[in-house]
MILO-981273 format. One record per residue: residue in one letter; x, y negated, z of N, C-alpha, C in turn; chain. Coordinates in pm, whole numbers, plus 50000, padded with zeros to 5 digits. Each point is the difference from the previous one (the first is absolute). Example, Ala and Ser with C-alpha at 12.3 -4.5 7.8 and 13.67 -1.06 7.14 Angstrom:
% MILO-981273
residu,n_c1,n_c2,n_c3,ca_c1,ca_c2,ca_c3,c_c1,c_c2,c_c3,chaine
A,51319,50569,50780,49911,49881,50000,50090,49880,50000,A .
S,49965,49895,49928,50082,49881,50006,49923,49891,50073,A .
% end
This chain:
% MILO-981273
residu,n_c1,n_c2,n_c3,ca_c1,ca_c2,ca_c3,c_c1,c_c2,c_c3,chaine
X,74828,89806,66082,50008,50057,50134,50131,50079,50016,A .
X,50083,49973,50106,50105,50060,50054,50001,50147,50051,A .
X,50028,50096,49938,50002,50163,50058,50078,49990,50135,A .
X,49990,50062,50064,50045,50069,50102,50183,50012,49941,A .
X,49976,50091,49883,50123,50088,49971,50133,49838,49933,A .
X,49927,49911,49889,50061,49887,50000,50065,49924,50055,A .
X,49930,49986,50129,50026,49907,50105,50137,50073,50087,A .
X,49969,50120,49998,50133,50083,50092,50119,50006,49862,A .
X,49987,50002,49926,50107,49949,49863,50051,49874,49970,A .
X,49902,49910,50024,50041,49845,50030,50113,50004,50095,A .
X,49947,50056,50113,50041,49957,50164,50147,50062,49989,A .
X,50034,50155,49931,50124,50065,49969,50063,49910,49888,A .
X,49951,49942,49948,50129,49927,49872,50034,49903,50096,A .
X,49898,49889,50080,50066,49907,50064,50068,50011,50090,A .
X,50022,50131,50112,50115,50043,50067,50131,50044,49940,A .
X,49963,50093,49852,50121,49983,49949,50035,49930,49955,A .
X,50027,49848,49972,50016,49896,49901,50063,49941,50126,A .
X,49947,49985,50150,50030,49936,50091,50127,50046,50062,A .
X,50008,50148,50027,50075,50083,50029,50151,49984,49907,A .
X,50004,50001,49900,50081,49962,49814,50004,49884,50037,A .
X,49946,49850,50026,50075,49901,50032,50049,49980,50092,A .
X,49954,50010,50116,50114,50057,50125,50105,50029,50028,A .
X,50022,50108,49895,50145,50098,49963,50082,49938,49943,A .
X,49944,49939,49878,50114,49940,49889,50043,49845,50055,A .
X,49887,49960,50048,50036,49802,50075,50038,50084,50146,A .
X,50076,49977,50062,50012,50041,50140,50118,49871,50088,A .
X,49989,49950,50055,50009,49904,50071,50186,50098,50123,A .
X,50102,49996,50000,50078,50065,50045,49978,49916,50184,A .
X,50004,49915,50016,50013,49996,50170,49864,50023,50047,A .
X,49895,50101,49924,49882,50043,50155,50012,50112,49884,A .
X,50039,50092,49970,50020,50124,49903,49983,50123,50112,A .
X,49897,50027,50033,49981,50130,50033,50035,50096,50026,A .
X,50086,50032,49838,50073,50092,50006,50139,50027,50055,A .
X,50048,49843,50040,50148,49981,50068,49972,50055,50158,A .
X,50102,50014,50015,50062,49985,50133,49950,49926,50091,A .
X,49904,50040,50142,49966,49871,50054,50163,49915,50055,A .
X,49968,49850,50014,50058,49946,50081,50143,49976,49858,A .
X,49992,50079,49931,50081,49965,49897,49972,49947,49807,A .
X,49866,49924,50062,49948,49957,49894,49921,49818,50028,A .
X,50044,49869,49884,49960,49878,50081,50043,49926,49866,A .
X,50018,49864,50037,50049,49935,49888,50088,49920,50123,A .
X,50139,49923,49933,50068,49893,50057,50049,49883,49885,A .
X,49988,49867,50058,50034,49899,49952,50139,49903,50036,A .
X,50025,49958,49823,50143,49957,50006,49965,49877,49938,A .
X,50060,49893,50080,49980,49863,50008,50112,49932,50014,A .
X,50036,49900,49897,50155,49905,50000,49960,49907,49882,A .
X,50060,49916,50040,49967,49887,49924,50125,49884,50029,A .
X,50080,49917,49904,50120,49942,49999,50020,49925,49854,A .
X,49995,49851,50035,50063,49918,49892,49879,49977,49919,A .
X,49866,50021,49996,49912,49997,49906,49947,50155,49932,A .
X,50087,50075,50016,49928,50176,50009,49907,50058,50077,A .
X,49970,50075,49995,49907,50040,50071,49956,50198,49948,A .
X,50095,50091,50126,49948,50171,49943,49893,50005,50120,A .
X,49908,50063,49948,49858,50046,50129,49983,50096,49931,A .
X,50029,50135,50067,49965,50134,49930,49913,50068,50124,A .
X,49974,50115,49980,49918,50063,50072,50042,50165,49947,A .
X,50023,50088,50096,50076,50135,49940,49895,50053,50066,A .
X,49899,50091,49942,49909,50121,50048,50113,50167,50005,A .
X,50007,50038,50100,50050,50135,49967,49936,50123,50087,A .
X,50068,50068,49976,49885,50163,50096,50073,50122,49963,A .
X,50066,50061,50093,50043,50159,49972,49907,50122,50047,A .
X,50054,50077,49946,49933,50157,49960,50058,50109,50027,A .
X,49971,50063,50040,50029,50117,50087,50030,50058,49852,A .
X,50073,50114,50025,50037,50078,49807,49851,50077,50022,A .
X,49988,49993,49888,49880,50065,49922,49858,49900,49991,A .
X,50004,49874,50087,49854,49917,49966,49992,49918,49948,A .
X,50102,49912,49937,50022,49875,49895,49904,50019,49909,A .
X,49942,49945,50010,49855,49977,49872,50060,50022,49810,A .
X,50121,49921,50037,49993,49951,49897,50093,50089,49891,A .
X,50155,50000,49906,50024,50059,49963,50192,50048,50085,A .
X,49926,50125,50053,50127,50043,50078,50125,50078,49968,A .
X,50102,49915,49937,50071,50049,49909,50111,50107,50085,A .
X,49949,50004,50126,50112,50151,50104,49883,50080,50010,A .
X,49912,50025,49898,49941,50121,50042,49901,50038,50094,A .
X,49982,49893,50087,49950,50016,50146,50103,50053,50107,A .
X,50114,49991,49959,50103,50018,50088,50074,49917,50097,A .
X,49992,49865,49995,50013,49928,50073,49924,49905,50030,A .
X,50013,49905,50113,49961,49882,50008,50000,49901,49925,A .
X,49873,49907,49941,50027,49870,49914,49965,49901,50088,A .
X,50123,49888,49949,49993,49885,50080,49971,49937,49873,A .
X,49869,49894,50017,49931,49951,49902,49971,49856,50055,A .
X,50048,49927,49878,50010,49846,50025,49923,49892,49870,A .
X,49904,49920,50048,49964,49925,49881,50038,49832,50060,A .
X,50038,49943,49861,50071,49826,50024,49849,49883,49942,A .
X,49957,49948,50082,49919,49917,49935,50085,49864,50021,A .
X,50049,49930,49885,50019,49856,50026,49894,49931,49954,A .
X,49967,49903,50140,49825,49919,50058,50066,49843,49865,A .
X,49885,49947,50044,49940,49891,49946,50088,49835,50018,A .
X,50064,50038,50134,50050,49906,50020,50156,50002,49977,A .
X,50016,50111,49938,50184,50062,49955,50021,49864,49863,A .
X,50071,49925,49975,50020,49960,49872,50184,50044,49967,A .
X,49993,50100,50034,50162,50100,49956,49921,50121,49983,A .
X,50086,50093,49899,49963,50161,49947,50087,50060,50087,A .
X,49973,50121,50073,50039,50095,50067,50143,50023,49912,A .
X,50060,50031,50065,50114,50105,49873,50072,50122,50073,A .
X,50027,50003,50143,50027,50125,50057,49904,50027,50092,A .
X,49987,50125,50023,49924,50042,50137,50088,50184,50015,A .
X,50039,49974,50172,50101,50078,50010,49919,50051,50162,A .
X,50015,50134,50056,49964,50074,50113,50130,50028,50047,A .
X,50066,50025,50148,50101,49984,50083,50016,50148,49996,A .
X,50116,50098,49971,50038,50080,50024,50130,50040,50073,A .
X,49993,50110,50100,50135,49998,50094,50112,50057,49929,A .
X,49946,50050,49901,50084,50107,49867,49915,50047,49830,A .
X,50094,49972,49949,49930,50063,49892,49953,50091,49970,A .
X,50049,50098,50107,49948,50171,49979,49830,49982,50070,A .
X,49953,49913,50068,49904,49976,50051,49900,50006,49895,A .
X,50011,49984,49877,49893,49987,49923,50045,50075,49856,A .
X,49914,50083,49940,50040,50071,49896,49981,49924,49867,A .
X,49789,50044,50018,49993,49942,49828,49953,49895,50018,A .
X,49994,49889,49902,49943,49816,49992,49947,50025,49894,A .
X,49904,49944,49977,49915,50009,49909,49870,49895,49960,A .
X,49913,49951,49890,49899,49889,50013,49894,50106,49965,A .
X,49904,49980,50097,49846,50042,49962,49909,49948,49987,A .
X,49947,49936,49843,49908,49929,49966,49813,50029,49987,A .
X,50018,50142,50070,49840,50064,49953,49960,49959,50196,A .
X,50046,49984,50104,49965,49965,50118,50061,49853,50078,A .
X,49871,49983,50125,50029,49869,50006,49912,49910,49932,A .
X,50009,49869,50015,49948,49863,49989,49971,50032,49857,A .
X,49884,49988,49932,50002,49984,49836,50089,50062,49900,A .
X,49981,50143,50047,50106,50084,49940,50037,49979,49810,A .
X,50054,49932,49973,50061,49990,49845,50041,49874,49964,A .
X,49940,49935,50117,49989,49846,49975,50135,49932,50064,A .
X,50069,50056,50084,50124,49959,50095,50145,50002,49908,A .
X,50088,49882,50049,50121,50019,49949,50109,50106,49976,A .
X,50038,50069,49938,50115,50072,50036,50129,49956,49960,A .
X,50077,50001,50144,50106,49974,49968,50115,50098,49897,A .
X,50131,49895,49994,50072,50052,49869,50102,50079,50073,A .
X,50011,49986,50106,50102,50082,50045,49983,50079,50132,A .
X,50002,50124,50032,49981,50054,50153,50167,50071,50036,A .
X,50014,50002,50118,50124,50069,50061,49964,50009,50147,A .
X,50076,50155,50021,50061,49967,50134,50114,49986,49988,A .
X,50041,49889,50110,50129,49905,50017,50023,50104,50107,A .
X,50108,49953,50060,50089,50089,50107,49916,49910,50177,A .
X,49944,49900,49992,49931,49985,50087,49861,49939,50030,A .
X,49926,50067,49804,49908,49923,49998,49942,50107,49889,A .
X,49849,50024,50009,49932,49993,49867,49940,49864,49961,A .
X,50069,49997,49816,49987,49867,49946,49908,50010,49905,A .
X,49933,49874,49985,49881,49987,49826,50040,49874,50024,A .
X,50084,49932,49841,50012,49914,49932,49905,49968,49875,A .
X,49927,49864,50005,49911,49979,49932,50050,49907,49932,A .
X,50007,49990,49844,50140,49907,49895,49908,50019,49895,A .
X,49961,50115,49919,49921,50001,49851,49870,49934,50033,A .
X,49928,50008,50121,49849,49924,49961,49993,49913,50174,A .
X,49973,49947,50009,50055,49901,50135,49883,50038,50041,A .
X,50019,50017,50134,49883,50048,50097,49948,49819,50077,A .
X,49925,49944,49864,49941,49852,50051,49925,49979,50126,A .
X,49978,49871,50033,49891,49984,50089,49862,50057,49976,A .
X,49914,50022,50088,49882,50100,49957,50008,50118,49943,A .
X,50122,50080,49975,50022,50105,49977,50063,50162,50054,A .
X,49938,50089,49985,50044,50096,50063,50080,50118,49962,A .
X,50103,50053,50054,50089,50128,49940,49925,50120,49983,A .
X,50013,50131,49941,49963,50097,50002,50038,50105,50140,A .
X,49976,50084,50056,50042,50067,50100,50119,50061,49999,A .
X,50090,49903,50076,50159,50043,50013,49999,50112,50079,A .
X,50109,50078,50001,49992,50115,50035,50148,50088,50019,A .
X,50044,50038,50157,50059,50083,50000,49987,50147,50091,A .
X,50066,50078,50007,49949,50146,50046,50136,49972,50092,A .
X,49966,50096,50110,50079,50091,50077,49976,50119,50150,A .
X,50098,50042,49982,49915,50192,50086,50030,49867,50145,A .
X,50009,49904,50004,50015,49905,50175,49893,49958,50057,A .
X,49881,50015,50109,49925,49943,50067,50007,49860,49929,A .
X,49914,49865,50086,50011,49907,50005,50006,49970,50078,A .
X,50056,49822,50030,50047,49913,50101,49985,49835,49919,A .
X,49974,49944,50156,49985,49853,49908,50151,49931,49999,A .
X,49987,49936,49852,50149,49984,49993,50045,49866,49953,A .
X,50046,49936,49918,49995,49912,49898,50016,49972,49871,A .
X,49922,49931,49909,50009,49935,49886,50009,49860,49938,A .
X,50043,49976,49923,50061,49873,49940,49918,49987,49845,A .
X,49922,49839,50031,49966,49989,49844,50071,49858,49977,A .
X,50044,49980,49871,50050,49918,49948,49988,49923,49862,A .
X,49997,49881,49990,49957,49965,49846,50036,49822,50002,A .
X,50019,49965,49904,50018,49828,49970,50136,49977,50101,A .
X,50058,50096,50037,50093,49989,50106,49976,49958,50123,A .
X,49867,50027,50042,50007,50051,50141,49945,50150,50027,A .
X,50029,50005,50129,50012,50127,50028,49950,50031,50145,A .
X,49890,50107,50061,49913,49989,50073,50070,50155,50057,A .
X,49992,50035,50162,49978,50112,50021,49870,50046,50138,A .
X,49973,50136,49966,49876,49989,50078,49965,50195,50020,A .
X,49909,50002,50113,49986,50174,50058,49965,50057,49918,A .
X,50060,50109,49916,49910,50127,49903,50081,50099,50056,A .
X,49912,50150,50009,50060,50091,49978,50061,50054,49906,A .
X,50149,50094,50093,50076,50022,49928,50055,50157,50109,A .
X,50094,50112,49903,50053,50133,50070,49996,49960,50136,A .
X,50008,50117,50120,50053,50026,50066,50155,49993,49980,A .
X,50047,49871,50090,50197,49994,49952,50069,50105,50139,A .
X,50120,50036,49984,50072,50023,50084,50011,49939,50143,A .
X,49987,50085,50130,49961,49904,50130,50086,49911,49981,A .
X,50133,49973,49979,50077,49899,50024,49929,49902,49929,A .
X,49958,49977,49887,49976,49922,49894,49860,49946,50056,A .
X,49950,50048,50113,49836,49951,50049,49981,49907,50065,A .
X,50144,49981,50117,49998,49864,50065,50048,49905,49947,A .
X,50082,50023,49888,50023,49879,49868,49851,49984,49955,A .
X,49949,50037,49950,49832,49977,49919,49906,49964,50126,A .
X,50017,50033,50097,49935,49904,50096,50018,49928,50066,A .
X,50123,49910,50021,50042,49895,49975,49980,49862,49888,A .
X,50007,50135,49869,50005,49870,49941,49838,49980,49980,A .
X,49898,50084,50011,49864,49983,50016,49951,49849,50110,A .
X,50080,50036,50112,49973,49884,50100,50026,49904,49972,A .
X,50079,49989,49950,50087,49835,49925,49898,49965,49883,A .
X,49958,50116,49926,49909,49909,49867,49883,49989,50091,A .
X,49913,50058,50092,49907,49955,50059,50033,49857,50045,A .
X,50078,49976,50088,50035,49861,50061,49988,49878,49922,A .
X,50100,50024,49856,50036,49948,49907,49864,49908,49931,A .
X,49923,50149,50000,49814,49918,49940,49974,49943,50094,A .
X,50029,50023,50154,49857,49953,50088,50078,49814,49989,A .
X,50112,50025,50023,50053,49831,50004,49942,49936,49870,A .
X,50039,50074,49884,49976,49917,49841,49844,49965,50053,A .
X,49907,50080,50011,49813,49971,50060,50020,49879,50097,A .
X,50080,50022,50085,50001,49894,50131,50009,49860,49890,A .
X,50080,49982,49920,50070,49848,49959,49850,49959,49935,A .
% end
């Protein structure tokens, strides 16, 4: 026979166990804890000569201080948080994945966080991170980010709002670009980024049309 007191001990381990997988598996484009309206997944699709990249980028920013995961500014700034799944039908390995910056001062620290996100331990990390002068970069070269496989949570900081901006994934030598957030750039630098936003919209709706 089940006590009273058991059953409310049962019922508390299985909220915390539920609660603990929740936290540690967390899914980045419906993340809660992001930013509304600045959290989703987008897909990068190209295919040429017998290749074929189909990726899928989950990402989600954070106000400073709510990033779940491990916040290497302290809670001092904003994390812009990005995960790479290359799908099923990719037969090329990822090897760059790069976010559009108007300046390098736009973004401080880069960093990989493997304890949050999709199957936290289980994701690729890449061999190389930078910010470039108009880009934060993750180069993937020591363990190839294969088909069916996923990166660890790329990651860069900065004290800049967000804005939707662009990113570029690339691998087998092609090369895909598509909407992620990225800083708040300089006004001048906004009707350049929305421009070139309109053009990659167009760009898909024709490639869909054929």
């Amino acid at each position: 026979m089940i006590t009273k007191g058991i059953l409310t001990k049962t019922i508390f381990l299985f909220v915390c166990v539920f609660v603990f997988t929740a936290c540690v598996d967390a899914s980045l484009y419906n993340d809660p804890a992001a930013i509304p309206g600045f959290t989703g997944r987008t897909p990068f699709d190209v295919s040429q000569l017998g290749s074929s990249l189909r990726v899928d980028v989950e990402y989600a920013v954070y106000a400073p201080g709510t990033y779940p995961g491990q916040d290497l500014t302290g809670g001092n700034q904003y994390i812009y948080a990005y995960q790479v799944f290359n799908s099923s039908i990719s037969n090329v390995a990822v090897d760059f994945f790069s976010v559009g910056l108007s300046d390098s001062t736009d973004a401080d620290l880069i960093y990989v966080d493997d304890t949050y996100g999709h199957s936290p331990g289980s994701g690729i990390e890449p061999l190389f991170v930078n910010i470039f002068s108009q880009s934060a970069g993750f180069i993937f070269a020591g363990e190839p980010l294969n088909s069916r496989k996923w990166s660890d949570v790329l990651i860069f900081s900065s004290s800049g709002p967000p804005v939707m901006g662009i990113g570029t994934v690339s691998g087998g030598g092609l090369s895909d670009m598509g909407a992620l957030p990225t800083v708040v750039p300089e006004p001048a630098t906004i009707t350049i980024i929305s421009s070139g936003l309109l053009m990659l919209i167009s760009r898909k709706r024709n490639l869909e049309a054929k």
